[in-house]
DRENPA-3360 file (N, C-alpha, C; in nm, 2 decimals, always signed):
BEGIN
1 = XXXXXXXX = +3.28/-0.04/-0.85/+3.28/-0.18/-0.84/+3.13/-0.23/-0.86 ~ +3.04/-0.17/-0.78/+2.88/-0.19/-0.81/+2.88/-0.23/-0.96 ~ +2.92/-0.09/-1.03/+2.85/-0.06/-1.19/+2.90/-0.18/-1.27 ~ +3.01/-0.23/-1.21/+3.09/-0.33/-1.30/+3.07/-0.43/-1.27 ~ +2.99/-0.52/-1.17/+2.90/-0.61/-1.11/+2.74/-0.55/-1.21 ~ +2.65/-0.47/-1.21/+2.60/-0.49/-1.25/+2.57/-0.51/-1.42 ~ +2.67/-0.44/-1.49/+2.67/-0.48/-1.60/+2.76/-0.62/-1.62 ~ +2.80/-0.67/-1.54/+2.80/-0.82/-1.55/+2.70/-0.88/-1.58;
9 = XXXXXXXX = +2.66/-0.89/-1.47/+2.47/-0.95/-1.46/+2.40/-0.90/-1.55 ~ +2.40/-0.80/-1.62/+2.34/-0.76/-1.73/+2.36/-0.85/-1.87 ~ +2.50/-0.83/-1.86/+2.51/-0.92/-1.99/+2.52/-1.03/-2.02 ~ +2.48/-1.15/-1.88/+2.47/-1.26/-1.85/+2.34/-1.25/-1.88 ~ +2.21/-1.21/-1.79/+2.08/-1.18/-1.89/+2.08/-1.13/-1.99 ~ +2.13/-1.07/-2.11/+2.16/-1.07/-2.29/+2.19/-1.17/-2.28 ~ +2.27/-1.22/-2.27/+2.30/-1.37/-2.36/+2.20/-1.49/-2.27 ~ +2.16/-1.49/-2.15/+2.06/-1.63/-2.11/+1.93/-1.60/-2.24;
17 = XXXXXXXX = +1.87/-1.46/-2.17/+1.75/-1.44/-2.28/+1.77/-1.47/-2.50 ~ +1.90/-1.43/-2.52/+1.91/-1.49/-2.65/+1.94/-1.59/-2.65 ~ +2.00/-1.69/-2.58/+1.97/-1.86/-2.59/+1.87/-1.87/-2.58 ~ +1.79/-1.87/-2.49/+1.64/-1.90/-2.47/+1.54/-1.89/-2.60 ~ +1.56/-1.76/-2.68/+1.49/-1.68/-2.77/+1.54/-1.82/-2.93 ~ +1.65/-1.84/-2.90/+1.75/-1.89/-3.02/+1.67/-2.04/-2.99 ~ +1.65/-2.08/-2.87/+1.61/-2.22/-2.92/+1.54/-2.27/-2.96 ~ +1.36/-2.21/-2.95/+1.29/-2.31/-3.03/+1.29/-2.27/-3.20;
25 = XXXXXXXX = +1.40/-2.16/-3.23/+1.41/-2.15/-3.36/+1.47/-2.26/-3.39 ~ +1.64/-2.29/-3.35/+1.73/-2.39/-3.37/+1.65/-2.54/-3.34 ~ +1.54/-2.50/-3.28/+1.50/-2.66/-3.27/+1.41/-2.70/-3.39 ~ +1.33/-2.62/-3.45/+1.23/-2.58/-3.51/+1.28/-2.70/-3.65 ~ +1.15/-2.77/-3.62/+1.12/-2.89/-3.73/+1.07/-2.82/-3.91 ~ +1.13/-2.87/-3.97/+1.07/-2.85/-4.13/+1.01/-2.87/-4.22 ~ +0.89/-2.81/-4.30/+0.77/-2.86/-4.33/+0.81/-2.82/-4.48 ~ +0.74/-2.93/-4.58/+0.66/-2.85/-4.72/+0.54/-2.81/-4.67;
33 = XXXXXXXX = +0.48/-2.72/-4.75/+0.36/-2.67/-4.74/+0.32/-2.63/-4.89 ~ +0.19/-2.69/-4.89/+0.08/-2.68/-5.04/+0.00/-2.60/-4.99 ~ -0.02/-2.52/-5.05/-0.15/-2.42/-5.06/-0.21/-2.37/-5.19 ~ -0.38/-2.40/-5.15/-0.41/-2.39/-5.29/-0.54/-2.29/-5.29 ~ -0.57/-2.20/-5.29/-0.73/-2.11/-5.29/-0.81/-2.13/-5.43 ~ -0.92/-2.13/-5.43/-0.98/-2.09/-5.53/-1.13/-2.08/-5.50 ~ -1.16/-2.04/-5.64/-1.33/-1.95/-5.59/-1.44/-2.08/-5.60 ~ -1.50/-2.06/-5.52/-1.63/-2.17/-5.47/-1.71/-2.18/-5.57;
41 = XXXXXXXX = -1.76/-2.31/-5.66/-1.88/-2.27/-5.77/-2.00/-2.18/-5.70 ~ -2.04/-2.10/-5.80/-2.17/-2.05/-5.81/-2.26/-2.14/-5.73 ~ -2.36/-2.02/-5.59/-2.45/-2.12/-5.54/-2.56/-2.04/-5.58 ~ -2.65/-2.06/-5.63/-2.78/-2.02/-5.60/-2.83/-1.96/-5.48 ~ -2.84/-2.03/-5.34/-2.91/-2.05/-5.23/-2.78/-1.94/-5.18 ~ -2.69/-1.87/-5.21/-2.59/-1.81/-5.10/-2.68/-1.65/-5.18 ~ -2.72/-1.57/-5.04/-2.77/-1.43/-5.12/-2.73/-1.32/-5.17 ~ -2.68/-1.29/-5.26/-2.59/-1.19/-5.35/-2.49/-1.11/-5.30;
49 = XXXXXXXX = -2.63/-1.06/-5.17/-2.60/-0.94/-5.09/-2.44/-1.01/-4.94 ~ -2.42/-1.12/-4.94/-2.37/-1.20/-4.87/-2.25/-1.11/-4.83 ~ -2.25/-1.06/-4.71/-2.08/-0.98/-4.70/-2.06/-0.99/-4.55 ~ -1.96/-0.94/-4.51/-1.88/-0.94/-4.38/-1.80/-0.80/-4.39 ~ -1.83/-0.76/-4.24/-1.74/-0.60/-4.21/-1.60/-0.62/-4.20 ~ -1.56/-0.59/-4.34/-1.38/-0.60/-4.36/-1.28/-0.58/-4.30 ~ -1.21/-0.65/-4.23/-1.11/-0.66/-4.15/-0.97/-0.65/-4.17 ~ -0.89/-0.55/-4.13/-0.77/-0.52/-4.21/-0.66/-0.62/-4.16;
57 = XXXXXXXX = -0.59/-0.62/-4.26/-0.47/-0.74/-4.27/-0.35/-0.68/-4.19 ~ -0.29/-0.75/-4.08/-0.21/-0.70/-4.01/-0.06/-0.73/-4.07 ~ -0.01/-0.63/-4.12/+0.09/-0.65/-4.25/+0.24/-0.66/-4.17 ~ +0.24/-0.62/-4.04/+0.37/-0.60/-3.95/+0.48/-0.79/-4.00 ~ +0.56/-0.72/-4.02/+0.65/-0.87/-4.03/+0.58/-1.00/-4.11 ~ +0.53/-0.95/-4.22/+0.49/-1.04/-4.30/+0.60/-1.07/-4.39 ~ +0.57/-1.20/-4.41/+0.70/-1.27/-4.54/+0.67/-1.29/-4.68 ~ +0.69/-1.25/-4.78/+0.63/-1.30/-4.90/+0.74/-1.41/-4.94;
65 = XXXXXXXX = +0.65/-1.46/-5.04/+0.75/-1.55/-5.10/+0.82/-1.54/-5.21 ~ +0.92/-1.58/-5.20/+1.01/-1.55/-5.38/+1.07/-1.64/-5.47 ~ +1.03/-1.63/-5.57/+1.06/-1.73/-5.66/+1.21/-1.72/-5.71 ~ +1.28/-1.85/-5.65/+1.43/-1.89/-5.62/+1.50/-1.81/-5.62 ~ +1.45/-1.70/-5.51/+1.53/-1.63/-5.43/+1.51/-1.61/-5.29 ~ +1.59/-1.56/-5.18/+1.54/-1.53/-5.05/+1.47/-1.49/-5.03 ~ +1.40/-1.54/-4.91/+1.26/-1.46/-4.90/+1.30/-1.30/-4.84 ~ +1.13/-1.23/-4.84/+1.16/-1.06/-4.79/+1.05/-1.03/-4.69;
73 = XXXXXXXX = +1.07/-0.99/-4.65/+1.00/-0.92/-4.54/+0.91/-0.82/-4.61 ~ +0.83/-0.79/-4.56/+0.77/-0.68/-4.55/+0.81/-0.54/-4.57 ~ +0.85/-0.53/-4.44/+0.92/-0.41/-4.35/+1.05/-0.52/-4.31 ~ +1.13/-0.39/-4.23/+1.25/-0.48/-4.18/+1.27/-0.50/-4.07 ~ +1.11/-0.53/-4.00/+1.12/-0.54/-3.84/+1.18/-0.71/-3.76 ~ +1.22/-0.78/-3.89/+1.29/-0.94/-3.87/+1.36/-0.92/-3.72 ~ +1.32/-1.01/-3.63/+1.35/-0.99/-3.50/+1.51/-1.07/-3.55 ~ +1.59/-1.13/-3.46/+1.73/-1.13/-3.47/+1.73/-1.28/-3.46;
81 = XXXXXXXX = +1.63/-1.30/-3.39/+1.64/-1.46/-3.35/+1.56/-1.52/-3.49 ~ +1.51/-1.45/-3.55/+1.44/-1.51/-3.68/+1.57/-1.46/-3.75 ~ +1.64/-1.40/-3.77/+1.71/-1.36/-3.89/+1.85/-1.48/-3.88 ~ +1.88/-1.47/-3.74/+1.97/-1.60/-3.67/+1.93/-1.75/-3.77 ~ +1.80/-1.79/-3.76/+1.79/-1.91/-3.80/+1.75/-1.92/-3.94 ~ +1.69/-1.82/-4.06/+1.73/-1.82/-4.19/+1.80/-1.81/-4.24 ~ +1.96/-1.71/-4.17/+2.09/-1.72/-4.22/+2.14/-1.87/-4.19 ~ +2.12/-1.89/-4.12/+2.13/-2.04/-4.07/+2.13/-2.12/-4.17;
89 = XXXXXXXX = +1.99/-2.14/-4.26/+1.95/-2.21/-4.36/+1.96/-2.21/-4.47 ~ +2.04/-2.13/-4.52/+2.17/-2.10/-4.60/+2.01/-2.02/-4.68 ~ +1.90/-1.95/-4.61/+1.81/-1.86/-4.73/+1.70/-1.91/-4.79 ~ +1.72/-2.08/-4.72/+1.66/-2.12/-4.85/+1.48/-2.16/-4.80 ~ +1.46/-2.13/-4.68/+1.35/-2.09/-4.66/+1.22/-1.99/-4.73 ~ +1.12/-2.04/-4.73/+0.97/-1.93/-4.79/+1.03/-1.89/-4.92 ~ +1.05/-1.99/-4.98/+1.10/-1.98/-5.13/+1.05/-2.06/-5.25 ~ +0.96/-2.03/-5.34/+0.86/-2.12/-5.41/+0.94/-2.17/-5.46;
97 = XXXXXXXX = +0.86/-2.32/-5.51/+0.89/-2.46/-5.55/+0.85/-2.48/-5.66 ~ +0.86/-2.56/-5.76/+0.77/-2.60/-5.85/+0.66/-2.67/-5.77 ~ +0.53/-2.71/-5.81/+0.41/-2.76/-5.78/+0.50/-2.90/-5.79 ~ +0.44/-3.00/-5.71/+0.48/-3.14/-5.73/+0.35/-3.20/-5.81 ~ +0.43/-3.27/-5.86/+0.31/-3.38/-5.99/+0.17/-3.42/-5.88 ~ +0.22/-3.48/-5.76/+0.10/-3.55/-5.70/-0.01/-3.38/-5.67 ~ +0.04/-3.34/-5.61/-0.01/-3.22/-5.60/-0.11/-3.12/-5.74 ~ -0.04/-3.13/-5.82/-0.10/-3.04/-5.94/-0.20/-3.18/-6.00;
105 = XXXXXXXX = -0.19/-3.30/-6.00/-0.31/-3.38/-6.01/-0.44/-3.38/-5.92 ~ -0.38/-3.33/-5.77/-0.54/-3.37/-5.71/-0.56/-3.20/-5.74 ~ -0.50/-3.07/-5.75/-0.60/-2.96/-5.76/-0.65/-2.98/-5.91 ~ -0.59/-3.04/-6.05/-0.65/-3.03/-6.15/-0.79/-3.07/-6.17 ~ -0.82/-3.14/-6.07/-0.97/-3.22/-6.06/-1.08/-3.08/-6.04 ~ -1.01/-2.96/-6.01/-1.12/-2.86/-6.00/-1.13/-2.79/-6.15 ~ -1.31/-2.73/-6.13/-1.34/-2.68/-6.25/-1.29/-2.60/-6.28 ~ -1.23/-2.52/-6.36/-1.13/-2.44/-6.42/-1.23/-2.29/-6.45;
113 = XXXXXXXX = -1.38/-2.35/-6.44/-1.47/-2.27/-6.55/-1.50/-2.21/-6.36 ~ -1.59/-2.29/-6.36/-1.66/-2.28/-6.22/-1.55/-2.24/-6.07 ~ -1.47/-2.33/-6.08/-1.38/-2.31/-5.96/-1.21/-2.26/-5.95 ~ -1.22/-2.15/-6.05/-1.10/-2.13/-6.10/-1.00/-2.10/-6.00 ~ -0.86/-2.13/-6.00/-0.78/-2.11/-5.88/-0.74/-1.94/-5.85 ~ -0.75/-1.94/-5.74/-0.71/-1.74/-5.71/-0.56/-1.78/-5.66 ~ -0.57/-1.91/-5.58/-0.37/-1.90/-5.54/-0.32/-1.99/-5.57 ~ -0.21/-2.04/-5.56/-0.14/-2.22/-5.55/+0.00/-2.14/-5.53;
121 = XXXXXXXX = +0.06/-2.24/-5.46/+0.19/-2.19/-5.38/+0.26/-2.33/-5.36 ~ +0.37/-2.34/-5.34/+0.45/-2.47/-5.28/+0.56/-2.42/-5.21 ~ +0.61/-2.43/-5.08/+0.73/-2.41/-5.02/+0.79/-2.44/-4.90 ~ +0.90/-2.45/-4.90/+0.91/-2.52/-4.75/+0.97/-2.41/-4.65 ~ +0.99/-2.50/-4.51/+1.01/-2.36/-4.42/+0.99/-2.40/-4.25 ~ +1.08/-2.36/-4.17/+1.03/-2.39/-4.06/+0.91/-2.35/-4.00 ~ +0.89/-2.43/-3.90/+0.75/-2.42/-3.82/+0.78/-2.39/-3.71 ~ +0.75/-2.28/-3.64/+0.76/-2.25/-3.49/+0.66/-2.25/-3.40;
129 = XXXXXXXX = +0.69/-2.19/-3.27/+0.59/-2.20/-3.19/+0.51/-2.07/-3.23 ~ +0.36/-2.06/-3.17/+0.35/-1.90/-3.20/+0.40/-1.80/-3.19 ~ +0.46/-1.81/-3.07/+0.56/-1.67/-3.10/+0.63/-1.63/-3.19 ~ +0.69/-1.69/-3.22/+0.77/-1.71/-3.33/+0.75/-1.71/-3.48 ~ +0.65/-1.75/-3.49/+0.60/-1.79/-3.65/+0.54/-1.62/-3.72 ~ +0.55/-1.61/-3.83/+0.52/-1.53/-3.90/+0.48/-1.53/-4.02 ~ +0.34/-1.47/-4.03/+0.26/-1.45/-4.13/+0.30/-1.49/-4.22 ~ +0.26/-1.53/-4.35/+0.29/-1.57/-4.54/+0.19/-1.47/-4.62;
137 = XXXXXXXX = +0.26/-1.38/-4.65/+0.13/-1.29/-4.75/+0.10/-1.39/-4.88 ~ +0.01/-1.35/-4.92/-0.12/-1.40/-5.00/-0.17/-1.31/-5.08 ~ -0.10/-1.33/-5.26/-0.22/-1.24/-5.33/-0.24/-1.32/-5.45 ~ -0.36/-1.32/-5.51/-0.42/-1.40/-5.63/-0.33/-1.30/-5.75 ~ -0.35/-1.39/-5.85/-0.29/-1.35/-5.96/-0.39/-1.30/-6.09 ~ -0.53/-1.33/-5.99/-0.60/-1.36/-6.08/-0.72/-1.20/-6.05 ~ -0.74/-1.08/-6.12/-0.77/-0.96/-6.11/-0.92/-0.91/-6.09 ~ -1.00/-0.83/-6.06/-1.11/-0.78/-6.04/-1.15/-0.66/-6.04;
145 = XXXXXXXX = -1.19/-0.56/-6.12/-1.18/-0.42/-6.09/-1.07/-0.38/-6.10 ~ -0.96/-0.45/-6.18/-0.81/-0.37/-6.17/-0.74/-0.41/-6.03 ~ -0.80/-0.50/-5.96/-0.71/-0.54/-5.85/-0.74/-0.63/-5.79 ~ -0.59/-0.72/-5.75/-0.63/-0.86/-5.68/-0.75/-0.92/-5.65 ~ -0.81/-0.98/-5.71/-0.91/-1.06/-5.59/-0.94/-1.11/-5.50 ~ -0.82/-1.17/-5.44/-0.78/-1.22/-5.32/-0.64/-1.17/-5.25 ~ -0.68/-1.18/-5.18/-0.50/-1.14/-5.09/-0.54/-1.15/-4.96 ~ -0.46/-1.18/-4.85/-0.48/-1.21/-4.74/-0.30/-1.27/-4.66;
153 = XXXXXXXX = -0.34/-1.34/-4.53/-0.25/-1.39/-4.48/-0.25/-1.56/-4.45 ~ -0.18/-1.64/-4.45/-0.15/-1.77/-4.40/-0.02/-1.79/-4.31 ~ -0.06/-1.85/-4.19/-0.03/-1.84/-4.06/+0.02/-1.99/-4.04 ~ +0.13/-2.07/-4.00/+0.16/-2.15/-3.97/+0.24/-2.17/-3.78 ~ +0.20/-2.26/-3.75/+0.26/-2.30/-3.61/+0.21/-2.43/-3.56 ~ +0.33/-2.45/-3.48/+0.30/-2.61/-3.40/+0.27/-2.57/-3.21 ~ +0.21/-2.63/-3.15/+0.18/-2.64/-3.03/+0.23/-2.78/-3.02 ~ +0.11/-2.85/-2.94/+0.08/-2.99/-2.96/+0.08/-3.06/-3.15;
161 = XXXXXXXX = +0.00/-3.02/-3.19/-0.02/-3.00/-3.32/+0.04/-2.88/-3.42 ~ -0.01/-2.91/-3.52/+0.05/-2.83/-3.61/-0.12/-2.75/-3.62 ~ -0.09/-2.63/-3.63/-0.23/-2.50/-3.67/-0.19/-2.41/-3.78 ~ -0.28/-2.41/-3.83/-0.30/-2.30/-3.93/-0.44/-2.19/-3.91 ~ -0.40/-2.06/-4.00/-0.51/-1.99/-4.02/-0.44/-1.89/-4.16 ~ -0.62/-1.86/-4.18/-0.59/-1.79/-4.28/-0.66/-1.64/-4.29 ~ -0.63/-1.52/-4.30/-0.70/-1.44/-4.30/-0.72/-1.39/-4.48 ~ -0.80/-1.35/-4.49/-0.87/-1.34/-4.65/-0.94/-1.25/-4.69;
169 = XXXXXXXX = -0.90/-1.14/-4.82/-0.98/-1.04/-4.87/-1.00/-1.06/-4.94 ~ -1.14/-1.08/-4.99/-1.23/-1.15/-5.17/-1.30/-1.04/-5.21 ~ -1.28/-1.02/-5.34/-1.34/-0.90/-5.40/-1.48/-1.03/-5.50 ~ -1.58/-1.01/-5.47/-1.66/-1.12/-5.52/-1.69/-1.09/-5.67 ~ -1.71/-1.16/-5.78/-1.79/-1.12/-5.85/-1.87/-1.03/-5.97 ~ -1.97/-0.99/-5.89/-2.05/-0.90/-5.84/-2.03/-0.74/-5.77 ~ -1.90/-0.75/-5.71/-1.88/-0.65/-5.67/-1.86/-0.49/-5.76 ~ -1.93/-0.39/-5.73/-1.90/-0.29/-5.81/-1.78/-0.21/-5.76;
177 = XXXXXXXX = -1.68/-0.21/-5.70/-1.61/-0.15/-5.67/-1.53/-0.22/-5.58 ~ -1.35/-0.19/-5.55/-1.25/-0.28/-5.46/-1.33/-0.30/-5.34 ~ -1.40/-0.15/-5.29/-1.41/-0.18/-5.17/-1.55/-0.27/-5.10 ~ -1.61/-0.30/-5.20/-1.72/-0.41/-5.17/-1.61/-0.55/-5.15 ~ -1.56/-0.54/-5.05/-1.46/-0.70/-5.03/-1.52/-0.80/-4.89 ~ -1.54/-0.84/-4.94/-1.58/-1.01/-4.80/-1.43/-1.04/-4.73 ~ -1.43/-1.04/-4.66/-1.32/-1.07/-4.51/-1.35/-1.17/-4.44 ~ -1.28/-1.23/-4.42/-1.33/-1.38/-4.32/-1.22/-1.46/-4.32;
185 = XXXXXXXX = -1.14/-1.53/-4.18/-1.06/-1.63/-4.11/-1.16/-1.69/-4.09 ~ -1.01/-1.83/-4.14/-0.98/-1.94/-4.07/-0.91/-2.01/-4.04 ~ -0.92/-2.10/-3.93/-0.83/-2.21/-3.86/-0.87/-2.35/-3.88 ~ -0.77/-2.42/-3.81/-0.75/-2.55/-3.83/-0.67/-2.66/-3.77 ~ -0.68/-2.69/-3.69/-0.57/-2.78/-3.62/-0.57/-2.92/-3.74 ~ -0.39/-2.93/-3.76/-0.39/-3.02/-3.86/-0.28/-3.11/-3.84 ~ -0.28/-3.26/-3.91/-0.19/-3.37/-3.88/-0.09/-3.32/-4.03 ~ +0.02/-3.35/-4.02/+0.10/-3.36/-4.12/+0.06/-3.46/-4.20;
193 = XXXXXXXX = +0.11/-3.46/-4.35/+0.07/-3.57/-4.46/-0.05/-3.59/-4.49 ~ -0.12/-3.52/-4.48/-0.28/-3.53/-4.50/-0.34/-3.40/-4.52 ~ -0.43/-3.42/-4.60/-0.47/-3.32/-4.72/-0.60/-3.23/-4.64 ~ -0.59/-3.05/-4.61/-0.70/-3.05/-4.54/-0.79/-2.92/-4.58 ~ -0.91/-2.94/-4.58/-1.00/-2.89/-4.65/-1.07/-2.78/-4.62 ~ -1.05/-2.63/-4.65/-1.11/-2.51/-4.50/-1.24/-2.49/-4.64 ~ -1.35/-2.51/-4.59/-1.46/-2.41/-4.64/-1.49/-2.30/-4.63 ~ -1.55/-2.29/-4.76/-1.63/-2.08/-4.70/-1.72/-2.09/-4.84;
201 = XXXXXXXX = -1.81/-2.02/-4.81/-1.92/-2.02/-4.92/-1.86/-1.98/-5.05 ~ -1.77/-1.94/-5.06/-1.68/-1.81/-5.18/-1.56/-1.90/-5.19 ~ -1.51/-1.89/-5.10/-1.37/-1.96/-5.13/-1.33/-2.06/-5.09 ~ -1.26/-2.10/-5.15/-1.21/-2.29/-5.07/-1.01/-2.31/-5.08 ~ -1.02/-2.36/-4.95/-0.86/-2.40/-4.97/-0.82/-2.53/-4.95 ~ -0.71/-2.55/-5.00/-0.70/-2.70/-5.00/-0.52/-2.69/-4.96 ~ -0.50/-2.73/-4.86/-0.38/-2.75/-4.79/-0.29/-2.88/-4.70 ~ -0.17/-2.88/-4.74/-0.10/-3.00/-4.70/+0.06/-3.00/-4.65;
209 = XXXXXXXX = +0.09/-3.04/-4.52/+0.17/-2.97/-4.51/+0.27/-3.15/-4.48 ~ +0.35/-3.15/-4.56/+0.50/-3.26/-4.51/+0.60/-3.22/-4.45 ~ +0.64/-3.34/-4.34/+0.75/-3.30/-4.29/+0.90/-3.32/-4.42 ~ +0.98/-3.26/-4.41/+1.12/-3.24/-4.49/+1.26/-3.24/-4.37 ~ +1.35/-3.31/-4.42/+1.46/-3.28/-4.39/+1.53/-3.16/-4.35 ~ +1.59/-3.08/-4.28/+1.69/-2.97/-4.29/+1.75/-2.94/-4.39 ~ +1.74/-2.86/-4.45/+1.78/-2.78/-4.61/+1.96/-2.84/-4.59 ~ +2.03/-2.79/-4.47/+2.15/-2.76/-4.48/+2.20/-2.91/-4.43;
217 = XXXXXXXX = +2.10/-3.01/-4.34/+2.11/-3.16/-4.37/+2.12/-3.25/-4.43 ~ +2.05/-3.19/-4.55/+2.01/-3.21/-4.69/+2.20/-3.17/-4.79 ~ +2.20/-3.09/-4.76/+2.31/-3.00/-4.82/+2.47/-3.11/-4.81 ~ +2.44/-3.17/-4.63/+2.57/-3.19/-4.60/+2.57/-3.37/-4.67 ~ +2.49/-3.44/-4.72/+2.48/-3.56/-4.71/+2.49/-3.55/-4.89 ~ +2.45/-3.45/-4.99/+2.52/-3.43/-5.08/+2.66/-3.41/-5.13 ~ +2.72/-3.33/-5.06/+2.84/-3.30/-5.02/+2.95/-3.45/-5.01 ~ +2.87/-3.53/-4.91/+2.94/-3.62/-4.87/+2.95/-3.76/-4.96;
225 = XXXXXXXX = +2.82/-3.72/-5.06/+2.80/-3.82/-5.18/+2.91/-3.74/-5.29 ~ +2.93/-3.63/-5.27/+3.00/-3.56/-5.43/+2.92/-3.55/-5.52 ~ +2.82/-3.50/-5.48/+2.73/-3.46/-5.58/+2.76/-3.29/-5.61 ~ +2.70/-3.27/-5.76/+2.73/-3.15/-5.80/+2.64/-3.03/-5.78 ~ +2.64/-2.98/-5.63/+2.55/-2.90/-5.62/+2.60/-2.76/-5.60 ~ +2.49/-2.60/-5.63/+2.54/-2.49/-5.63/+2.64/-2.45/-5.57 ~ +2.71/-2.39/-5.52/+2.81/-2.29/-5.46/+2.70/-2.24/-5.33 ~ +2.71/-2.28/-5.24/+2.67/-2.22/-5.11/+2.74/-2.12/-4.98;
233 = XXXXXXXX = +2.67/-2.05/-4.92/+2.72/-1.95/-4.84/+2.86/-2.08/-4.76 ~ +2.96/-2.05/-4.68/+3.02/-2.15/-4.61/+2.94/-2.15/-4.48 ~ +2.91/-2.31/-4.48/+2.87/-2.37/-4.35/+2.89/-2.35/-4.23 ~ +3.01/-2.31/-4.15/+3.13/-2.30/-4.05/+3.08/-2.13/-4.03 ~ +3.02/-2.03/-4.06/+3.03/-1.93/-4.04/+2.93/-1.89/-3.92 ~ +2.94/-1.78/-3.87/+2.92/-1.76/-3.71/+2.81/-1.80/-3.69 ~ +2.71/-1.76/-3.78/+2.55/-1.77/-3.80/+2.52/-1.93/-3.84 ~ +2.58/-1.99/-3.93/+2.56/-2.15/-3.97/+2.60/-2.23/-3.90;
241 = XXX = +2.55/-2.20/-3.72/+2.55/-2.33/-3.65/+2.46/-2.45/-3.73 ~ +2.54/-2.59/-3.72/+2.45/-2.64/-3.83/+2.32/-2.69/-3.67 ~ +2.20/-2.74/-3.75/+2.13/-2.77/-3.60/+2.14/-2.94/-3.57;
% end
């Protein structure tokens, strides 16, 4: 009788601790996000030799992004409560966008010659608390030595505010070989709708993050117009509590 009392109580703590775990995902508000890197003009006054002791990128449960398809993990360590709330979203999370017009106007204002872009990204996606949130890998398209010039991580989460950071590997230049690379984070405490500007002698980012509707909110108010949209997973299924 004990054993069967305590695995009662047991599995009343499984399921309190997965509600608990489940909710600030299921509550979890939704953002666009712009991101844009590119290399700093040529300074004179910065000294050649300019570097930082390289810091490795913590790759555990990183997300890349995929162009109009689900996003992927890394590795397959997607905790359950994260997997819970992108099945949820019928997928359509960390999934690149086309650039918006307003958007590809204010980064075209950079020099092409001088400030050529290493990344540009658009996509939307929930915002969690830190615990919760997980890394966005980051690699330039754009090559050095036979290999990326930039790659790193970008980090999203709300507290009070919304924070970012970025961790970053720059192959400069100048550099005779991959492993001469400059390393260096940053953060940012940031307002939504407004455009925000991280410096670094080398690199520059330019980022903006909008609030968006719920994908599958979005989905149901279509539906209800009769509009002609894809074939989606069914709504009603165990995982598509809608939120």
């Amino acid at each position: 009788m004990k054993s069967v009392i305590t695995l009662f109580f047991s599995l009343i703590s499984i399921v309190t601790w997965a509600e608990e775990s489940e909710a600030p995902v299921k509550e979890a508000r939704w953002y666009q996000v712009n991101l844009t890197l590119f290399q700093q003009k040529p300074d004179s006054r910065i000294d050649e030799s300019f570097s930082f002791t390289p810091l490795p990128l913590e790759m555990a449960d990183v997300i890349e992004l995929k162009s109009n398809q689900p996003f992927t993990l890394a590795d397959n360590g997607m905790n359950a409560t994260l997997a819970f709330h992108h099945e949820n979203a019928n997928n359509l999370a960390f999934t690149q966008e086309n650039i918006d017009e307003d958007w590809a106007n204010k980064i075209g204002k950079l020099d092409p010659v001088n400030q050529p872009i290493l990344y540009n990204a658009q996509w939307q996606q929930p915002v969690y608390d830190q615990q919760h949130s997980l890394p966005i890998y980051i690699e330039s398209s754009l090559q050095n030595l036979g290999v990326p010039q930039l790659k790193g991580l970008f980090y999203l989460h709300v507290s009070r505010y919304l924070h970012s950071k970025i961790d970053l590997q720059f192959i400069p230049n100048q550099a005779k070989s991959p492993s001469e690379l400059i390393s260096f984070q940053q953060s940012r405490r940031m307002r939504s709708k407004e455009i925000h500007y991280i410096d670094h002698p080398l690199v520059g980012a330019l980022i903006r993050i909008l609030p968006v509707e719920h994908p599958l909110k979005a989905l149901e108010k279509q539906q209800e117009n009769n509009l002609d949209i894809p074939e989606q997973a069914p709504l009603d299924s165990a995982l598509n509590v809608r939120l």
